[in-house]
N, C-alpha and C positions, 0 to 999 in steps of 0.2 A: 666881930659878929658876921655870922653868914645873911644873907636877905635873898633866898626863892622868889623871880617875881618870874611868871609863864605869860604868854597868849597862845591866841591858836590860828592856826591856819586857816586861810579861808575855807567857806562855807557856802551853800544857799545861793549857787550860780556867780558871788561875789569874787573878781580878779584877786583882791587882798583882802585883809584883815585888821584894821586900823589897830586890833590890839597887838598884836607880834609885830608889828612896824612898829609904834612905841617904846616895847618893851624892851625890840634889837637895837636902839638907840640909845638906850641909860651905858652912861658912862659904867666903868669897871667898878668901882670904888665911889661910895655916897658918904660923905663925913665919917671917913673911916670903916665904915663898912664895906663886905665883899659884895658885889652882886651877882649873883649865879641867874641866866636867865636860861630859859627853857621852852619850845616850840612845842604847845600840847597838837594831836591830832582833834578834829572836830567832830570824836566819834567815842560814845560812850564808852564799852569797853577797852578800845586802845588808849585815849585819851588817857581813861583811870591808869592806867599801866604804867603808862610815857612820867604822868606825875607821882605815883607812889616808887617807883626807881629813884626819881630826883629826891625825893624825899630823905630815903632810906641813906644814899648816896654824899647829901650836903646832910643831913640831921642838920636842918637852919633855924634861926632861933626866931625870923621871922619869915611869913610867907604871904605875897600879893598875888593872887593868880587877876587876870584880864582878860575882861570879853568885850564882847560886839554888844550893845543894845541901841540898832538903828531905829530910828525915830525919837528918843529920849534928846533934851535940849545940852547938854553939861553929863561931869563926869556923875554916877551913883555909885556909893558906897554899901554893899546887899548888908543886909543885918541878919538876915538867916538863910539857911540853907534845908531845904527840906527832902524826907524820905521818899523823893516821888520821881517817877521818870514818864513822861506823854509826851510822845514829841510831835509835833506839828508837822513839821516836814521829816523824811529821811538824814540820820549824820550822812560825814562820809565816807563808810561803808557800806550804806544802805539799812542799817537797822533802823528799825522805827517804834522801840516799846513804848506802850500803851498802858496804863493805870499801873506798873511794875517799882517797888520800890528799888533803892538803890542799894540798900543791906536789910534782905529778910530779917535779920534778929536785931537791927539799929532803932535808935530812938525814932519820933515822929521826924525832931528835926534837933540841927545844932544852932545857936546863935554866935555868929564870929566873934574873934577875942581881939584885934584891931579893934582900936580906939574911932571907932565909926566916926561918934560927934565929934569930935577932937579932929578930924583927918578933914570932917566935909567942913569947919570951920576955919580953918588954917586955909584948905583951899581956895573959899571967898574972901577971904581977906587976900586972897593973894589974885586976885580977879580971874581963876576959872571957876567959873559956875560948877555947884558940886551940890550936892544934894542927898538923905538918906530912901534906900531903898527896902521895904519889905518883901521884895520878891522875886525873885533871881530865874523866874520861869520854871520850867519843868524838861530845858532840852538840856543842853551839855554843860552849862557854864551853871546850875546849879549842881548836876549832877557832881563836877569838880568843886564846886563849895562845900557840899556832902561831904564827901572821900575825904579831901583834906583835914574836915571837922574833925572826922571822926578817927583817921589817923594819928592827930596831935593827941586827940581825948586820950587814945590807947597808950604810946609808944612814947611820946614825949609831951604830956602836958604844960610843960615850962616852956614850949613856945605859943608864937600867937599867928593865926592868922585871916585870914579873910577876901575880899570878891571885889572887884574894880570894876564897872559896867562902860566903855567908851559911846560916844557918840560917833556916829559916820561921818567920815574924812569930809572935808567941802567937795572934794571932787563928786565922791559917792554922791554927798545929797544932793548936787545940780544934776546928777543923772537922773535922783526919784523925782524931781519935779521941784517948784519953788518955796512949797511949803515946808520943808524936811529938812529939817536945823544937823547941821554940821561943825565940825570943827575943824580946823587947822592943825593939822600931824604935827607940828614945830611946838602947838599950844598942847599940844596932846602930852609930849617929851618933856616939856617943863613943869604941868602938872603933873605927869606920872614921877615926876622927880623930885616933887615938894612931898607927893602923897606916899614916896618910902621916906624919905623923913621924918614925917610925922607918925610914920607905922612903928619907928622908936622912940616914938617921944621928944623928938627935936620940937623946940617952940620955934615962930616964925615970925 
């Protein structure tokens, strides 16, 4: 079995990106699976590029893409992805769409085929705080839950996949100040490594 898992490069003034430090960490092979990982850019239209290449390329039968959501306590698992692009800030190329969907002719939205409850389940019992999410935003890291969705719906529905949200490294959150919960990149790499096992169905 192949297993796509991405982050992306930093963003937003940030030195790193706690998801692509993660993700360049997973060992090669996870209980016999391959892992292909992948460095998305943090800019809507390249980003989409960089991951429907990877796609096309492994045809994997599962797929974890991984973002930044600094401020959140623990790992989120998105449950949906929606047809909408507002972004807050500029990616990094400087684009900034505003009320623009992400496919004129696409549904409103897709809901990921990862075993959400199952994945944030496993996770707490495995003591990283994990939790589900309804909302993946409106900048880039839903914009790549889209795409993907709607990728699989088309070209290969017989796979699955879905959105991993990180929390900011401890370094990063002693820089925002005392309140801004953090993780340990060490904690990040062993949950990111339960949570592709559980993205096949491995019990824990």
């Amino acid at each position: 079995m192949n297993i796509l898992v991405t982050g992306f490069e930093p963003f937003g003034g940030e030195a790193v990106n706690p998801s692509w430090e993660a993700v360049r960490r997973l060992p090669a092979h996870i209980d016999g699976a391959d892992i292909i990982t992948v460095q998305l850019p943090t800019a809507f239209q390249r980003g989409e590029q960089v991951l429907l290449r990877a796609l096309e390329r492994c045809r994997p039968e599962r797929v974890l893409c991984v973002g930044l959501a600094g401020g959140r306590k623990g790992f989120t698992l998105e449950r949906v992805g929606i047809n909408l692009r507002d972004a807050r800030i500029p990616d990094n190329d400087g684009a900034q769409p505003e009320d623009q969907p992400v496919r004129p002719d696409g549904p409103a939205a897709y809901f990921a085929t990862l075993p959400v409850k199952e994945m944030v389940q496993g996770l707490n019992r495995a003591g990283i705080p994990a939790a589900a999410s309804y909302t993946a935003g409106t900048y880039v890291c839903n914009d790549i839950l889209y795409a993907l969705l709607d990728w699989q719906a088309r070209e290969m529905p017989e796979s699955r996949g879905g959105f991993l949200h990180l929390p900011y490294t401890l370094e990063q959150a002693a820089e925002k100040g005392e309140d801004v919960p953090g993780m340990a990149l060490e904690e990040m790499v062993r949950g990111l490594s339960l949570a592709v096992r559980l993205a096949v169905g491995e019990s824990v």
